[in-house]
KEDOPA-412734 format. One record per residue: x, y, z of N, C-alpha, C, CB in turn. Coordinates in steps of 0.02 Angstrom, whole numbers. Glycine has a CB too. Example, Ala and Ser with C-alpha at 12.3 -4.5 7.8 and 13.67 -1.06 7.14 Angstrom:
# KEDOPA-412734
R    n_c1    n_c2    n_c3   ca_c1   ca_c2   ca_c3    c_c1    c_c2    c_c3   cb_c1   cb_c2   cb_c3
R     660    -284     390     615    -225     390     660    -165     390     565    -224     452
R     642    -112     354     684     -53     357     645       2     394     704     -30     286
# end
This chain:
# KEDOPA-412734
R    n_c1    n_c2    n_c3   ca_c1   ca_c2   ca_c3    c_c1    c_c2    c_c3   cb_c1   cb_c2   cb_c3
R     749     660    1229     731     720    1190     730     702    1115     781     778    1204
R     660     743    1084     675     714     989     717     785     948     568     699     929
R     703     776     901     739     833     878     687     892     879     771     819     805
R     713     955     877     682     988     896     614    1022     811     741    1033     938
R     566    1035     868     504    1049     816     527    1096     745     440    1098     863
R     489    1087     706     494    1143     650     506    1214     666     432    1144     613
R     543    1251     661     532    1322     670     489    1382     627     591    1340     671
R     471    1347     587     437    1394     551     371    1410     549     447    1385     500
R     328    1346     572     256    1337     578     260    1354     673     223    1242     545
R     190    1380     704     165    1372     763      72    1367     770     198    1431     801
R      43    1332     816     -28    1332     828     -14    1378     873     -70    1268     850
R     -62    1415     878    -116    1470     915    -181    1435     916    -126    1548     871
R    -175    1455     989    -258    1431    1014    -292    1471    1082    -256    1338    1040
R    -346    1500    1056    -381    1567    1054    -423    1513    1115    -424    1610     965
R    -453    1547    1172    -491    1539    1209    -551    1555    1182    -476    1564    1256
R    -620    1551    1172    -666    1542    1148    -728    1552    1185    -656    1493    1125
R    -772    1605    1203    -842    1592    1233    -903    1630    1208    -839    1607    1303
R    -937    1616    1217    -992    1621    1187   -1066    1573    1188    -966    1622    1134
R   -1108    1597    1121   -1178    1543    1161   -1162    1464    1095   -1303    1602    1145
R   -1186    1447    1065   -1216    1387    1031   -1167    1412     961   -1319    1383    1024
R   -1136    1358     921   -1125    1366     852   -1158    1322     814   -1061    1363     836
R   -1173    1307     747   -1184    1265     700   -1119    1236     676   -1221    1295     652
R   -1161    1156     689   -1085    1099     700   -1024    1102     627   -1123     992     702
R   -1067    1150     580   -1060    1141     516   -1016    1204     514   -1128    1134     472
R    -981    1241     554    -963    1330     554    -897    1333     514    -947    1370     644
R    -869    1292     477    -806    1335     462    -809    1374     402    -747    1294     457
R    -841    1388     360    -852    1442     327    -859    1508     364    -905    1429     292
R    -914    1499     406    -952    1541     431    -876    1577     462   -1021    1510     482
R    -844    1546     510    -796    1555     533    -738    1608     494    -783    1493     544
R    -712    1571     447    -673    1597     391    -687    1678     377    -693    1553     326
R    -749    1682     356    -778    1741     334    -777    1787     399    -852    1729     303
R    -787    1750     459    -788    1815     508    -738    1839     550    -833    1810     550
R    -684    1779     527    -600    1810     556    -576    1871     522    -532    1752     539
R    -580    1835     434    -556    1874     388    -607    1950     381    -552    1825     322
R    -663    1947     422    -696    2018     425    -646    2064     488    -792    2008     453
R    -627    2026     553    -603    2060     595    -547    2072     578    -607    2041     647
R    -493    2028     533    -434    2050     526    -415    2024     460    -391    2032     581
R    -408    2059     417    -409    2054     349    -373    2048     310    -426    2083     330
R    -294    2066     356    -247    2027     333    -227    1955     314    -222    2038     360
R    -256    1928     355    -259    1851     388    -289    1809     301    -337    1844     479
R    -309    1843     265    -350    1825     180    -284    1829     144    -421    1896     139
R    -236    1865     179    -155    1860     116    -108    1814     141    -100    1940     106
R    -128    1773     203     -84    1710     217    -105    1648     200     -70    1703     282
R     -62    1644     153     -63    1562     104     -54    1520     151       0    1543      41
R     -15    1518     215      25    1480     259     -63    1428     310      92    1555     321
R    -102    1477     320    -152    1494     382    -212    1442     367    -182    1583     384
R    -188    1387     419    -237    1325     419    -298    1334     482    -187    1248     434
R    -357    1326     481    -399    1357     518    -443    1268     566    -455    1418     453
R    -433    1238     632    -489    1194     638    -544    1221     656    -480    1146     677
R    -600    1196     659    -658    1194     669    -666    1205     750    -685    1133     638
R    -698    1245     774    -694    1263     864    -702    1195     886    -763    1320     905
R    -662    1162     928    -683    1095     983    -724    1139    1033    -606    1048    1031
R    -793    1115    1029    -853    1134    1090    -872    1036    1103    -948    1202    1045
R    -923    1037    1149    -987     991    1150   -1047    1002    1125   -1003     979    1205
R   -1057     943    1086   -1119     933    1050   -1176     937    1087   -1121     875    1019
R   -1232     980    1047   -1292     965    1086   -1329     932    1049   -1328    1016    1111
R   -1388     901    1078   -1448     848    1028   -1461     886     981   -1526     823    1060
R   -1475     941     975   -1501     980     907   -1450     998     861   -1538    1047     921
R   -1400     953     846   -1334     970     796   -1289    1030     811   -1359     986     723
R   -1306    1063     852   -1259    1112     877   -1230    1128     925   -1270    1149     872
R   -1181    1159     899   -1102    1157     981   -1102    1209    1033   -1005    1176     952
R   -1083    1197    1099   -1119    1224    1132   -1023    1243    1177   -1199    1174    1164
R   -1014    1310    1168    -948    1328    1172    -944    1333    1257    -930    1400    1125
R    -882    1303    1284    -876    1276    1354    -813    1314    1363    -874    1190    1366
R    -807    1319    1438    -735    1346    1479    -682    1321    1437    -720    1314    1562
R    -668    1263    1405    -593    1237    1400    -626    1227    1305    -560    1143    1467
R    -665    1246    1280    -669    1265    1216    -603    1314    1171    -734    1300    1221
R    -591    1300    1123    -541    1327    1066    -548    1337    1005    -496    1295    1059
R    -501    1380     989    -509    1401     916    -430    1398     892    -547    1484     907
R    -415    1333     858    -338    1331     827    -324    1352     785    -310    1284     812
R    -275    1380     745    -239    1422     687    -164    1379     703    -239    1526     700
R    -174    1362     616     -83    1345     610     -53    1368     559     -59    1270     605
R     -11    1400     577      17    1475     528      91    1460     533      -2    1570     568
R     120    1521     483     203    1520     476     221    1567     557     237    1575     382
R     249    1579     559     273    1609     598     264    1702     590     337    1578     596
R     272    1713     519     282    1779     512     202    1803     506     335    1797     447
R     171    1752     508      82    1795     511      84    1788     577      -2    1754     470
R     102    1764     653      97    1768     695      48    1839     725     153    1754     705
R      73    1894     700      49    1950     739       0    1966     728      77    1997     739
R      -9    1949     646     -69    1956     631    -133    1948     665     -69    1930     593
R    -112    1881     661    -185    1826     703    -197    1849     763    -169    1737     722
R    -131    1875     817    -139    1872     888    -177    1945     878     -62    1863     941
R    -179    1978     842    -223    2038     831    -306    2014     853    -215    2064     743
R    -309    1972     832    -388    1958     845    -414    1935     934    -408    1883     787
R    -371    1932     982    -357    1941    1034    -416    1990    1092    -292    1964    1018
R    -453    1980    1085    -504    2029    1134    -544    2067    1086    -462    2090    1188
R    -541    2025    1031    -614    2035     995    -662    1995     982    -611    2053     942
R    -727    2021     978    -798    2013     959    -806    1983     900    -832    2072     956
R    -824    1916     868    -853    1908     790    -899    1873     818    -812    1871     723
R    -938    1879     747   -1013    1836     731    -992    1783     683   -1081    1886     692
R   -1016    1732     691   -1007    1648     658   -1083    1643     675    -943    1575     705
R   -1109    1641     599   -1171    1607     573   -1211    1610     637   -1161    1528     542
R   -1219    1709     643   -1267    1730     702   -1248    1746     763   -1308    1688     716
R   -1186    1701     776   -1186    1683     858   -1115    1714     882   -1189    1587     877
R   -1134    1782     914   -1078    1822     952   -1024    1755     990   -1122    1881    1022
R    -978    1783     980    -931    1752     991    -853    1808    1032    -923    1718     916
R    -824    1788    1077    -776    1819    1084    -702    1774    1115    -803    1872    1122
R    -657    1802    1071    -597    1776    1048    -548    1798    1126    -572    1816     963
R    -527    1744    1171    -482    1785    1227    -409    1781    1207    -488    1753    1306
R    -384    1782    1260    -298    1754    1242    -277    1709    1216    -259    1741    1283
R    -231    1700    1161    -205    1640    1132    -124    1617    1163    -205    1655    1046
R    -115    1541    1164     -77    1527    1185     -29    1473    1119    -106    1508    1250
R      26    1497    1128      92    1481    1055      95    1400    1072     200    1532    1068
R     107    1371    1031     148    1284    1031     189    1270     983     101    1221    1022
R     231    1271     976     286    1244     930     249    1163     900     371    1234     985
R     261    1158     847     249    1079     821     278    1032     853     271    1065     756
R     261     971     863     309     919     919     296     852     852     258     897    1032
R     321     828     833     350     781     803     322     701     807     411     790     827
R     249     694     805     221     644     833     220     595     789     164     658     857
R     233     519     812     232     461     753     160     441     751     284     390     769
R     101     467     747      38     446     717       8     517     697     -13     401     770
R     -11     535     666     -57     598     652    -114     595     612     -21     648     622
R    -176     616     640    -226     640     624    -270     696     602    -235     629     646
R    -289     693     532    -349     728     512    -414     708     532    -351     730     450
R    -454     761     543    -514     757     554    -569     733     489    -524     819     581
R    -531     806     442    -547     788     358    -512     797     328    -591     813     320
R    -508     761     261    -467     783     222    -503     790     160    -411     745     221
R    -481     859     125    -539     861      49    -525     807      15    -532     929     -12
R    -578     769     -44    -589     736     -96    -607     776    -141    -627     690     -89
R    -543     764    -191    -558     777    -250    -625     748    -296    -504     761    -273
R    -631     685    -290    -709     651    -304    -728     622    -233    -711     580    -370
R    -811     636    -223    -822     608    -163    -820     517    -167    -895     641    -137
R    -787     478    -196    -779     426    -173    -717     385    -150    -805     404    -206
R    -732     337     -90    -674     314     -47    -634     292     -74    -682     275      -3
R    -624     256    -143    -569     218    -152    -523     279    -222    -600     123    -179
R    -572     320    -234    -531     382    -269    -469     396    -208    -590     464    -283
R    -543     429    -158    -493     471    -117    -427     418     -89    -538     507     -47
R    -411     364     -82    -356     321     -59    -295     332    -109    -379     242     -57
R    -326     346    -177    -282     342    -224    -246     427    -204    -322     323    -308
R    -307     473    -220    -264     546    -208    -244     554    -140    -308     616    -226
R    -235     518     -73    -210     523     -29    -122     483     -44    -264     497      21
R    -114     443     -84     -64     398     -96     -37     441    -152     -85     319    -111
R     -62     456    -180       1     519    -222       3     573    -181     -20     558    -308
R     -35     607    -160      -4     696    -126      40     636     -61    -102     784     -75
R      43     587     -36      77     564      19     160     570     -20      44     479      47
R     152     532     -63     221     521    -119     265     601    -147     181     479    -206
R     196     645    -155     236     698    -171     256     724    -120     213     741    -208
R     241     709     -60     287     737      -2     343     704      32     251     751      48
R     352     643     -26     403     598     -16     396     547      75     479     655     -26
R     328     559      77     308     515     147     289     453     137     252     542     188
R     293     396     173     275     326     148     263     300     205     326     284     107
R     189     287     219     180     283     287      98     240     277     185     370     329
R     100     194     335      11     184     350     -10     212     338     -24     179     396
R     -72     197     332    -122     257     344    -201     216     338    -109     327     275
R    -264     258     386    -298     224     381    -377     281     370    -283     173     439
R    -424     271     315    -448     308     283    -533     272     351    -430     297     183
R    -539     357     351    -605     335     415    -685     346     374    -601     406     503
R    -712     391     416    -755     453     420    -780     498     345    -710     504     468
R    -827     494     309    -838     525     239    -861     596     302    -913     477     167
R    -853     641     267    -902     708     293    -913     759     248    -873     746     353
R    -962     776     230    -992     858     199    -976     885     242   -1069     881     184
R    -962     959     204    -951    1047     241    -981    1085     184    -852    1082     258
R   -1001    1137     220    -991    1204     166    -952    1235     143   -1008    1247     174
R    -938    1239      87    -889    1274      36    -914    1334      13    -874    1233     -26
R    -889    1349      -9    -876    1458     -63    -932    1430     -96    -781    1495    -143
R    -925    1353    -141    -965    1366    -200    -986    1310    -218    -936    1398    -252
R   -1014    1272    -148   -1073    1194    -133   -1019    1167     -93   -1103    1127    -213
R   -1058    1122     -69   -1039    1055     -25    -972    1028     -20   -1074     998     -50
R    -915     998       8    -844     991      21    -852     923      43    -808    1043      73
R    -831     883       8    -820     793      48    -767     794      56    -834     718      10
R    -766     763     108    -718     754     134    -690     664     176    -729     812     174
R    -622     656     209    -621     578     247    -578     597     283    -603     505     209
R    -595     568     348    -534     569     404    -480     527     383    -556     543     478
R    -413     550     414    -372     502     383    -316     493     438    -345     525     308
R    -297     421     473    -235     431     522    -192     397     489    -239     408     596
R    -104     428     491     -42     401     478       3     377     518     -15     434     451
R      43     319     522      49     288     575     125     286     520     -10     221     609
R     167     271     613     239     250     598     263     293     564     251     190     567
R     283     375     565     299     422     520     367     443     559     238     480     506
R     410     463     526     486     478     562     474     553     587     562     474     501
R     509     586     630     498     659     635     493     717     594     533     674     664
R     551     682     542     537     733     470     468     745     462     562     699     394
R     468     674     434     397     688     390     322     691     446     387     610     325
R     325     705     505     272     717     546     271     787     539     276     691     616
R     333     820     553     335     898     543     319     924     500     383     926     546
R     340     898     422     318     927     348     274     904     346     349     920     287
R     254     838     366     158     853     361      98     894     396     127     797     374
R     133     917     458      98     962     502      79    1014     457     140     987     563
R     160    1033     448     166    1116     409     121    1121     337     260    1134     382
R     136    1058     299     115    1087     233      45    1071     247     150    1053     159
R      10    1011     272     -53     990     273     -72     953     222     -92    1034     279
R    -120     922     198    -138     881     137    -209     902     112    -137     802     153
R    -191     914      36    -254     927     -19    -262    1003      22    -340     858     -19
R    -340    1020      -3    -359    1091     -20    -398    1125      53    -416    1090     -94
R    -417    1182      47    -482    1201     104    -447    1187     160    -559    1153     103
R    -396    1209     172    -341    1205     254    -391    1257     301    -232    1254     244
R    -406    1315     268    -431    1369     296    -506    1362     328    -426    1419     246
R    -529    1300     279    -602    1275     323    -606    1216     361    -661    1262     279
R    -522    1194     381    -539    1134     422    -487    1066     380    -639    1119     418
R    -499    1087     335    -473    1017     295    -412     985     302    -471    1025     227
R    -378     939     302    -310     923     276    -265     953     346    -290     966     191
R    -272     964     404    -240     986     466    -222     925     505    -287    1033     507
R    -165     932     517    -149     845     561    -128     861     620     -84     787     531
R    -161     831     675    -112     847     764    -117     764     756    -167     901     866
R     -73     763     826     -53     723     846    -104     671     875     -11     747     877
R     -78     589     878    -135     561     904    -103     517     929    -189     542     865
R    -121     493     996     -91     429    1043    -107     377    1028    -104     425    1108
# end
């Protein structure tokens, strides 16, 4: 047994069906949670991923039985979110409906992965540098290995971004990196770390 998870952070993950998204949706997304439940815009805590579907040839995701929608929040927005629970939104056109969500406590994993993480300037050896200080200000000192450049849509243009995995991390600092996340745009995807084998 490790020590036990953070108590303060939990993922929620929303069952998901519907027809086709654009691979590009987390704006779109953002805007149409925070239309159904509007509270969810006053939690600083509330990290949002991008729906896991399958890709289709024409750049867009094509939402399946075992498809999801993750949220990683404090604990005390919990009710909030589960509010959105057997409702209807639209994401960039495409009806969508939200089923039951199921709770996970954080688990303490020694590698963790982002998908993206924002850049402050879109270039790779910037971003190594601002990944190696926000790492320091969280007092973490760990591998790490810089992947994947990616554009998103932002409020106000384009979002670069780099995948990034950390290796050999103690439980502390897997947990406080879960919770706090790294750099900006948590809410569109960015800077969110699960676990990776």
């Amino acid at each position: 047994m490790g020590p036990p998870s953070d108590p303060g952070y939990v993922d929620l993950a929303f069952a998901v069906t519907g027809g086709t998204l654009p691979r590009d949706h987390s704006l779109a997304l953002w805007d149409a949670l925070v239309q159904a439940a509007p509270a969810l815009a006053a939690d600083e805590t509330l990290a949002i991923l991008p729906v896991r579907a399958a890709a289709r040839g024409d750049g867009r995701l094509v939402l399946q039985r075992r498809s999801r929608l993750l949220m990683r929040l404090a604990e005390p927005g919990v009710d909030a979110a589960l509010a959105l629970s057997g409702r209807q939104i639209e994401i960039a056109g495409a009806r969508v409906a939200l089923g039951a969500a199921k709770t996970r406590s954080l688990s303490p994993h020694a590698t963790l992965y982002a998908h993206r993480v924002a850049a402050e300037h879109d270039d790779e050896s910037e971003f190594v540098r601002q990944a190696t200080r926000d790492l320091d200000r969280l007092g973490v000192r760990a591998e790490f290995i810089v992947g994947k450049r990616t554009l998103s849509r932002g409020p106000l243009g384009e979002l670069a971004g780099f995948s990034l995995m950390l290796a050999e991390l103690t439980p502390r600092q897997s947990l406080a990196l879960q919770a706090s996340g790294l750099g900006a745009h948590r809410r569109l995807g960015f800077g969110i770390f699960v676990g990776h084998k």
